[in-house]
Each structure stands twice: as structure tokens, then as C-alpha cells.
PDB file as gemmi writes it, atoms N, CA and C in Angstrom:
CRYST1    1.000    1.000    1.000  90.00  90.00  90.00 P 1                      
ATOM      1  N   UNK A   1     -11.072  24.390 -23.024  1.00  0.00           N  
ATOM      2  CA  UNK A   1     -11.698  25.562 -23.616  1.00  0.00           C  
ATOM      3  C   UNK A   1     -11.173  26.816 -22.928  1.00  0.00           C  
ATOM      4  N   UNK A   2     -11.522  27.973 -23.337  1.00  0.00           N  
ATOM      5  CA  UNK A   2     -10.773  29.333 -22.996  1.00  0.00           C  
ATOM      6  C   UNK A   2     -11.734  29.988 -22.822  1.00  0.00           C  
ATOM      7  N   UNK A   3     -11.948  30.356 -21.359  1.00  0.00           N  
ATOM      8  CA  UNK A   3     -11.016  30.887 -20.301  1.00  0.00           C  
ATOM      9  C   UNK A   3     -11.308  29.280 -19.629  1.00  0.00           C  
ATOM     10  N   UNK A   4     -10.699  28.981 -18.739  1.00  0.00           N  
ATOM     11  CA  UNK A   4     -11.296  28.041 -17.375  1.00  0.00           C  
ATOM     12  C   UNK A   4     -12.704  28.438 -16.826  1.00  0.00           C  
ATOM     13  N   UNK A   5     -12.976  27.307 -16.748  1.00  0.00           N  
ATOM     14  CA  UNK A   5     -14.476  27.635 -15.929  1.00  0.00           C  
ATOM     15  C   UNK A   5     -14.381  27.237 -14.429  1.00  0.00           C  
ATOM     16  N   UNK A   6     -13.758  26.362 -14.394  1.00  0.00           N  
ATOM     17  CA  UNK A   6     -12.986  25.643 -13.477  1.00  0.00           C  
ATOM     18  C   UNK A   6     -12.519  27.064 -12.012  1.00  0.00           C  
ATOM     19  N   UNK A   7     -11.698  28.037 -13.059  1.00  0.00           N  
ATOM     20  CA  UNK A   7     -10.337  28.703 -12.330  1.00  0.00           C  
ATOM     21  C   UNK A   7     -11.637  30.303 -12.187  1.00  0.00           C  
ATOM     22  N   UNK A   8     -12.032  30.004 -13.017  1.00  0.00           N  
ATOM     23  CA  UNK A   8     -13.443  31.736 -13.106  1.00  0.00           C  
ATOM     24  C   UNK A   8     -13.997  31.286 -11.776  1.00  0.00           C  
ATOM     25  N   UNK A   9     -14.812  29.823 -11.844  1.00  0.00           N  
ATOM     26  CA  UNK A   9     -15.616  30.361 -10.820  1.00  0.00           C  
ATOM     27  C   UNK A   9     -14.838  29.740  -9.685  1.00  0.00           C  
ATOM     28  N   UNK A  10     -14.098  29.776  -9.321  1.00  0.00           N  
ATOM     29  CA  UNK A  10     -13.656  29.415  -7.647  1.00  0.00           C  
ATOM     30  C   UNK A  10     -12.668  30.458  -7.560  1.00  0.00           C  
ATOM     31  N   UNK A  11     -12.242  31.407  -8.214  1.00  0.00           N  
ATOM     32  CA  UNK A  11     -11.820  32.581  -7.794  1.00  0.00           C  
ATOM     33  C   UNK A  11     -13.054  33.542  -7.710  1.00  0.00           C  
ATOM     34  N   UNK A  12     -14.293  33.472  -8.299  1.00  0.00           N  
ATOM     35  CA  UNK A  12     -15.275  34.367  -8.201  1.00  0.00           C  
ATOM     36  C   UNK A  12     -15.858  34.127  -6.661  1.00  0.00           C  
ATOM     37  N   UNK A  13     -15.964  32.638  -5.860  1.00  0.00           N  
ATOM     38  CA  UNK A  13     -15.771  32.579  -5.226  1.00  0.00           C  
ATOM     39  C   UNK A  13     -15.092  32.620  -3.857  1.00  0.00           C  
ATOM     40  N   UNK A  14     -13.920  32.646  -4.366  1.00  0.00           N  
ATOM     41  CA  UNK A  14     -13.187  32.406  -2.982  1.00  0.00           C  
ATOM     42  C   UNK A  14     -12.803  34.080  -2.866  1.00  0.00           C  
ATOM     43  N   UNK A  15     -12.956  35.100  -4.060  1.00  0.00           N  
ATOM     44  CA  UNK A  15     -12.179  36.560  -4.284  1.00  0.00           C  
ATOM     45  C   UNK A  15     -13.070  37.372  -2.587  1.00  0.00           C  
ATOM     46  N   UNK A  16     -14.582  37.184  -3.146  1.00  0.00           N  
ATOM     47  CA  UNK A  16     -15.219  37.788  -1.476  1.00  0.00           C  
ATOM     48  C   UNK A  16     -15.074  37.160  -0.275  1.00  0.00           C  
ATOM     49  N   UNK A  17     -15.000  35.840  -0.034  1.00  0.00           N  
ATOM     50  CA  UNK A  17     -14.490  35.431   0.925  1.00  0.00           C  
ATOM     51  C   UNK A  17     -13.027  35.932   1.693  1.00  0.00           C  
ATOM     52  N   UNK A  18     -11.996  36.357   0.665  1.00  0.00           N  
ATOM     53  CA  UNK A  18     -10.258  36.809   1.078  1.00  0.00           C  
ATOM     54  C   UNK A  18     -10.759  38.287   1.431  1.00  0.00           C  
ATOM     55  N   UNK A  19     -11.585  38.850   0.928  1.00  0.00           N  
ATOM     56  CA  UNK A  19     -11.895  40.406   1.277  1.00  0.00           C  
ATOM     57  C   UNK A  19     -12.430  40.215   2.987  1.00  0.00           C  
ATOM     58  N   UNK A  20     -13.297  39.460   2.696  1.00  0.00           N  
ATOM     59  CA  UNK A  20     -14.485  39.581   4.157  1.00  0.00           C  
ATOM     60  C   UNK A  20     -13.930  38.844   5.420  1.00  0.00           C  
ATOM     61  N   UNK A  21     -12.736  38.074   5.285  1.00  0.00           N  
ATOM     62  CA  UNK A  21     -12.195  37.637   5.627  1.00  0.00           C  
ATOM     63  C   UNK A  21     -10.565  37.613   5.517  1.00  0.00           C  
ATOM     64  N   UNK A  22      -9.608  38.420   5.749  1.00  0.00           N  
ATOM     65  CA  UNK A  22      -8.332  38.306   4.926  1.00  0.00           C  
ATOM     66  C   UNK A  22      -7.786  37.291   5.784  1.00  0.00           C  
ATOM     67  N   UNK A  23      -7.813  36.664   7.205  1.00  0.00           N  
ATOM     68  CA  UNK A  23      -7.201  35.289   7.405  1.00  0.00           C  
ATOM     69  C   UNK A  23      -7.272  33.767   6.506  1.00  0.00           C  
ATOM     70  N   UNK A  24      -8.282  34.255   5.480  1.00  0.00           N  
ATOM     71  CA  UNK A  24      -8.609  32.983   4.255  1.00  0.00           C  
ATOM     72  C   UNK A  24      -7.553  33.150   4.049  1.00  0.00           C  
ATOM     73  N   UNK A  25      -7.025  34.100   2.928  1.00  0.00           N  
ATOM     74  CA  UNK A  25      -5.582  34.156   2.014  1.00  0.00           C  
ATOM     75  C   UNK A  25      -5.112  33.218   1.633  1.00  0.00           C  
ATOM     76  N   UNK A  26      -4.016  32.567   2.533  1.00  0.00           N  
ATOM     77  CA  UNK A  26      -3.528  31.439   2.782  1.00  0.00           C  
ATOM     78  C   UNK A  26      -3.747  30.282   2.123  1.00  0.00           C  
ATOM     79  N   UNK A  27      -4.847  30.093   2.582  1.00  0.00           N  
ATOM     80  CA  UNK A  27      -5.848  28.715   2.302  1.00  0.00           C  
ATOM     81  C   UNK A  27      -6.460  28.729   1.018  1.00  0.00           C  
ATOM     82  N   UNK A  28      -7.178  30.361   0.532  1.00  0.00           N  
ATOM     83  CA  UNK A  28      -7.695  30.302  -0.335  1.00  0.00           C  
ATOM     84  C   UNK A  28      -6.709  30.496  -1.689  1.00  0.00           C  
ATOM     85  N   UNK A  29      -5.709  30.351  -1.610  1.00  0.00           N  
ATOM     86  CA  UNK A  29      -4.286  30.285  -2.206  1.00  0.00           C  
ATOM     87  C   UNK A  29      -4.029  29.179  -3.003  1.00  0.00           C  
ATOM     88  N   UNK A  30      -3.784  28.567  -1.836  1.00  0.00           N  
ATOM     89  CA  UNK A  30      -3.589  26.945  -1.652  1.00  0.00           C  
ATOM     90  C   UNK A  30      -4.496  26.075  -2.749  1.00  0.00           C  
ATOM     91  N   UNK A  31      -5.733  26.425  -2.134  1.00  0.00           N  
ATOM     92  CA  UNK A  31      -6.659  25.347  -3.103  1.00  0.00           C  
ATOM     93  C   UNK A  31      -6.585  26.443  -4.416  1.00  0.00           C  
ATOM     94  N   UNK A  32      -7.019  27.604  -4.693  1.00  0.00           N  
ATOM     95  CA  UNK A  32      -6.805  28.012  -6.196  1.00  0.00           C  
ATOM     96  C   UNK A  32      -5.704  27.470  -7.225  1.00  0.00           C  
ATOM     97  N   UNK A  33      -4.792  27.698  -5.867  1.00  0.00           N  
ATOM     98  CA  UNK A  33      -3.174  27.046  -7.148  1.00  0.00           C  
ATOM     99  C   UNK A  33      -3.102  25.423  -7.520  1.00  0.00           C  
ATOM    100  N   UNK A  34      -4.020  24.469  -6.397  1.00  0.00           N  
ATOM    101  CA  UNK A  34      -4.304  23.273  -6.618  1.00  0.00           C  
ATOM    102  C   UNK A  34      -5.439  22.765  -7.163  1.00  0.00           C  
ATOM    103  N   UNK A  35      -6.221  23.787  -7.604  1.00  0.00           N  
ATOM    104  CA  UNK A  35      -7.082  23.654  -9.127  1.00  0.00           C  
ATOM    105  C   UNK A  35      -6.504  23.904  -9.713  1.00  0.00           C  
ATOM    106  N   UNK A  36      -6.236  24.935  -9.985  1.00  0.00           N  
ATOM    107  CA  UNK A  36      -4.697  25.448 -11.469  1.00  0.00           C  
ATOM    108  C   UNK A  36      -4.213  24.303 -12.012  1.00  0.00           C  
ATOM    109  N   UNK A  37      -3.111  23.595 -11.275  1.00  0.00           N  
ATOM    110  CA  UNK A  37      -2.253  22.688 -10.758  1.00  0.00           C  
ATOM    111  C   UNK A  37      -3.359  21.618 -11.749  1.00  0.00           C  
ATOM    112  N   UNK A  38      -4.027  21.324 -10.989  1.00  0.00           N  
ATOM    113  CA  UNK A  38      -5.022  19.675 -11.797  1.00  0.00           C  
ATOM    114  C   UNK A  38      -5.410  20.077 -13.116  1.00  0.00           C  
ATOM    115  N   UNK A  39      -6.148  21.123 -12.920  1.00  0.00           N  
ATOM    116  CA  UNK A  39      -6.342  21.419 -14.877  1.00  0.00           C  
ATOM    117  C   UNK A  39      -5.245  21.500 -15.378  1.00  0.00           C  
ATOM    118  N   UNK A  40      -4.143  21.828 -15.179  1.00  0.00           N  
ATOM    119  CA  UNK A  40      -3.042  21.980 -16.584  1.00  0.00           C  
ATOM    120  C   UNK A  40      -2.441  20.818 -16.254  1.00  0.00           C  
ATOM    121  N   UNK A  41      -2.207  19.829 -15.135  1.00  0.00           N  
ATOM    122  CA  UNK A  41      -1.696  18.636 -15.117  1.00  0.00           C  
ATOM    123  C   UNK A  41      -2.003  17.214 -15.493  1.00  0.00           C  
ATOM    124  N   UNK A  42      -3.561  17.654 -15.459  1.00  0.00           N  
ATOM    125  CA  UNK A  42      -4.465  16.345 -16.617  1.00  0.00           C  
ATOM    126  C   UNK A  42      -4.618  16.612 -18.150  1.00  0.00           C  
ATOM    127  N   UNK A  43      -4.222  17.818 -18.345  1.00  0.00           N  
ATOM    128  CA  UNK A  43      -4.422  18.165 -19.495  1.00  0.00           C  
ATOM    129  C   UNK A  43      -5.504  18.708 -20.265  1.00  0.00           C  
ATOM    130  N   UNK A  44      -6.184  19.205 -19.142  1.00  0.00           N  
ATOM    131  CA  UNK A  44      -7.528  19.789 -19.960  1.00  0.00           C  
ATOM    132  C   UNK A  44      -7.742  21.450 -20.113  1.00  0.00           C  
ATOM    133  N   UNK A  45      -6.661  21.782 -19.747  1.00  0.00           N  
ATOM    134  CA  UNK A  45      -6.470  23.466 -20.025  1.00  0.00           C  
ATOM    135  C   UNK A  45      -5.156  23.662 -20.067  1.00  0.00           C  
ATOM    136  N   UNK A  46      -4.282  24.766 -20.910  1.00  0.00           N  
ATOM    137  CA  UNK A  46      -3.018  25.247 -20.959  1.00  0.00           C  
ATOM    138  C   UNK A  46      -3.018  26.471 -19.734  1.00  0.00           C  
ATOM    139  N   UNK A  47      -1.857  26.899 -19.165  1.00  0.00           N  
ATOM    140  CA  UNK A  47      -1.392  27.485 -18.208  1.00  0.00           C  
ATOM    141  C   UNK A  47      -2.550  28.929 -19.148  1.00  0.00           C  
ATOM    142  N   UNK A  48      -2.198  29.411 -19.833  1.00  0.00           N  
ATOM    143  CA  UNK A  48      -3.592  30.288 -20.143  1.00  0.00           C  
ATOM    144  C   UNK A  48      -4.818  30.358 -20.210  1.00  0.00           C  
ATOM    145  N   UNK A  49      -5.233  29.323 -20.545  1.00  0.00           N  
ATOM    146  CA  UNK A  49      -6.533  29.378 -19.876  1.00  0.00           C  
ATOM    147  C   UNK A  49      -6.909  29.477 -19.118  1.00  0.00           C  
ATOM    148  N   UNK A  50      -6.277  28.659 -18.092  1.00  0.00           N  
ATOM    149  CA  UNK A  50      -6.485  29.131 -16.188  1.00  0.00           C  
ATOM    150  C   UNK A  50      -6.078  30.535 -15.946  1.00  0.00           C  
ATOM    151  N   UNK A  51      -5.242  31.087 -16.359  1.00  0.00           N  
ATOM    152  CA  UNK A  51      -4.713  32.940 -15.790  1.00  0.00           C  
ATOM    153  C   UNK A  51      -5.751  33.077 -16.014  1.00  0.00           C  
ATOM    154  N   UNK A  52      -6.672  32.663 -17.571  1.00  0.00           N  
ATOM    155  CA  UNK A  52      -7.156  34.132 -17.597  1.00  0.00           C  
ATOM    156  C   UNK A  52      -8.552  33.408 -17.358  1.00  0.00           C  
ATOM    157  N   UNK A  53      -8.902  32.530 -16.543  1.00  0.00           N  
ATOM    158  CA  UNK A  53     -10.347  32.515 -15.975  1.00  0.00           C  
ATOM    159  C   UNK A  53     -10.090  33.025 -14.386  1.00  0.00           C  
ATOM    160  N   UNK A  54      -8.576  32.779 -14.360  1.00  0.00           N  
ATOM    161  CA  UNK A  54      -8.376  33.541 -12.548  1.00  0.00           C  
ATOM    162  C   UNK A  54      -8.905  35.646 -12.645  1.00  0.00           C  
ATOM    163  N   UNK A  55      -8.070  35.579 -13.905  1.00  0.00           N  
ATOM    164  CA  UNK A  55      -8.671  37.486 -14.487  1.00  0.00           C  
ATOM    165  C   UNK A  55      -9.846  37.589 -14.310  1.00  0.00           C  
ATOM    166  N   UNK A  56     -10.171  36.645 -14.913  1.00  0.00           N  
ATOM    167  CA  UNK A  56     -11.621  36.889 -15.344  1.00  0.00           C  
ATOM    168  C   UNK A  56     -13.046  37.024 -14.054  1.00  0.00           C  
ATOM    169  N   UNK A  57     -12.133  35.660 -12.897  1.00  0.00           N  
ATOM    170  CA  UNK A  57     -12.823  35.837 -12.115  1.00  0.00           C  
ATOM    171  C   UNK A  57     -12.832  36.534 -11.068  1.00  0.00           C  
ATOM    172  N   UNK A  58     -11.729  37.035 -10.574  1.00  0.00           N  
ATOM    173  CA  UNK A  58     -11.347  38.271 -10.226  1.00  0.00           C  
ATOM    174  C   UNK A  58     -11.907  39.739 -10.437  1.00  0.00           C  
ATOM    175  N   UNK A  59     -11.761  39.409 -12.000  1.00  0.00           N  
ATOM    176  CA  UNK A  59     -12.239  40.954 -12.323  1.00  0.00           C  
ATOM    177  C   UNK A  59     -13.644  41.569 -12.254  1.00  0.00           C  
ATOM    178  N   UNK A  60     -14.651  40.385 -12.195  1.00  0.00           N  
ATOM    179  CA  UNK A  60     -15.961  40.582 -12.129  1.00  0.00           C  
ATOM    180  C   UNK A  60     -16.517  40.208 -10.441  1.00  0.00           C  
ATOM    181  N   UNK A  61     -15.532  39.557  -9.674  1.00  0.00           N  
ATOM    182  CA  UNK A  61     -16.162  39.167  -8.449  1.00  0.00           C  
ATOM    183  C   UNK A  61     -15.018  40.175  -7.361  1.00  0.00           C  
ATOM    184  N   UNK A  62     -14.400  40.862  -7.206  1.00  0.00           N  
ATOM    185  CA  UNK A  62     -13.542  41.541  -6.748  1.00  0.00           C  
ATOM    186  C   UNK A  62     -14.427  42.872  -6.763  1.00  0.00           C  
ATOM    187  N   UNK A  63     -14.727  43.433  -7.873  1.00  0.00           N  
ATOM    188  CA  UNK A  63     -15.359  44.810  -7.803  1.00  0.00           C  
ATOM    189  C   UNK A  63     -16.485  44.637  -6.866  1.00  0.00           C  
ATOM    190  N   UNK A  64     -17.672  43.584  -7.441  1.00  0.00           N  
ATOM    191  CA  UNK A  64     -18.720  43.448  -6.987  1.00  0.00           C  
ATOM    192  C   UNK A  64     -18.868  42.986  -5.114  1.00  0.00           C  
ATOM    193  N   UNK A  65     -17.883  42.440  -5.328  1.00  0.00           N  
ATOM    194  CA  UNK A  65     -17.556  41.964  -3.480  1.00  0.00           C  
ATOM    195  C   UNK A  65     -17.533  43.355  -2.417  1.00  0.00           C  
ATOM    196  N   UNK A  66     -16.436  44.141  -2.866  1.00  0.00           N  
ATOM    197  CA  UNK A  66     -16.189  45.708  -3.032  1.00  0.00           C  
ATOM    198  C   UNK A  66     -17.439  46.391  -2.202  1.00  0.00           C  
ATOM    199  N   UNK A  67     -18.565  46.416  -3.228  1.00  0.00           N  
ATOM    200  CA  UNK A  67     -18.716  46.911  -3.447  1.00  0.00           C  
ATOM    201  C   UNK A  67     -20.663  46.870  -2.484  1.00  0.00           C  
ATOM    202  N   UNK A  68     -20.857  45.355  -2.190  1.00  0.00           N  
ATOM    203  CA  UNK A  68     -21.634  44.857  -1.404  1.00  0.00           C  
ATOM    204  C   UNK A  68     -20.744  44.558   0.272  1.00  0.00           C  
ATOM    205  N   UNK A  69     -19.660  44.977   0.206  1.00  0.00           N  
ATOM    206  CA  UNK A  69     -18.839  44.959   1.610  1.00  0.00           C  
ATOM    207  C   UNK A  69     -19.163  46.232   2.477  1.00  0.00           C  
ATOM    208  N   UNK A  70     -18.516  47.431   1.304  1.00  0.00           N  
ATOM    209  CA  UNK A  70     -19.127  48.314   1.997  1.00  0.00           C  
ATOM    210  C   UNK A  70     -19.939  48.817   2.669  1.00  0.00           C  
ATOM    211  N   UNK A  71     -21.056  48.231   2.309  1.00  0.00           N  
ATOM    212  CA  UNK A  71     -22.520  48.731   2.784  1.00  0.00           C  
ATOM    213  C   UNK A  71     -22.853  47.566   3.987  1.00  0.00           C  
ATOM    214  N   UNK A  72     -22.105  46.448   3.734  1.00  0.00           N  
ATOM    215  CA  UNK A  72     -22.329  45.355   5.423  1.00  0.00           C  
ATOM    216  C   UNK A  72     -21.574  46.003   6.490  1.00  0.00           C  
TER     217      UNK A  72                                                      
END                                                                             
């Protein structure tokens, strides 16, 4: 189905963790691209669907991370 739910929420996750932490990066890299990786390699999502649940989750957990950082 379209977007990933899969790729939304563990980038919605892992997006404040790389802020509050930028030594994650790395790691939190790693496993995003190796969810990616399993959904389009079992076949249950096309390489688009995952971008755009990574957008997606990004785009709503990136601001908001932002934005509750500041004020810690």
C-alpha cells in the first residue's frame, strides 16, 4: 500500500533521535535502509512507496522534533 507504514513510522522515529543525538546517524541509517531493503525485497512495497513514507515521515516528525528540542 502507499505510502509505507513500515518506512513513515521508523523514520518518524528514529528523525528525533538523529537531531537529539547526531552520533545516531550512522546507525540510524543503517537500519532505515535495512527496512527499505526488506520491504521492496519481499515484495510488499515498490521503491516508492518506501521514499515516500521516508517523506512523509520526515516531514511531519523533523519539524515537530525541531521544534520540542528547542525548548529542552
Amino acid at each position: 500500500s502507499f505510502p509505507s507504514g513500515h518506512a513513515m513510522t521508523l523514520t518518524g522515529v528514529l528523525a528525533p533521535i538523529v537531531i537529539a543525538w547526531p552520533a545516531t546517524t550512522l546507525s540510524a541509517a543503517l537500519l532505515l535502509l535495512s527496512m527499505a531493503w526488506s520491504r521492496i525485497a519481499t515484495a510488499h512495497h515498490y521503491p516508492s512507496d518506501v521514499a515516500a513514507g521516508v517523506a512523509l515521515g520526515a516531514g511531519l516528525s523533523y519539524p515537530l522534533a525541531r521544534g520540542i528540542l528547542a525548548y529542552w
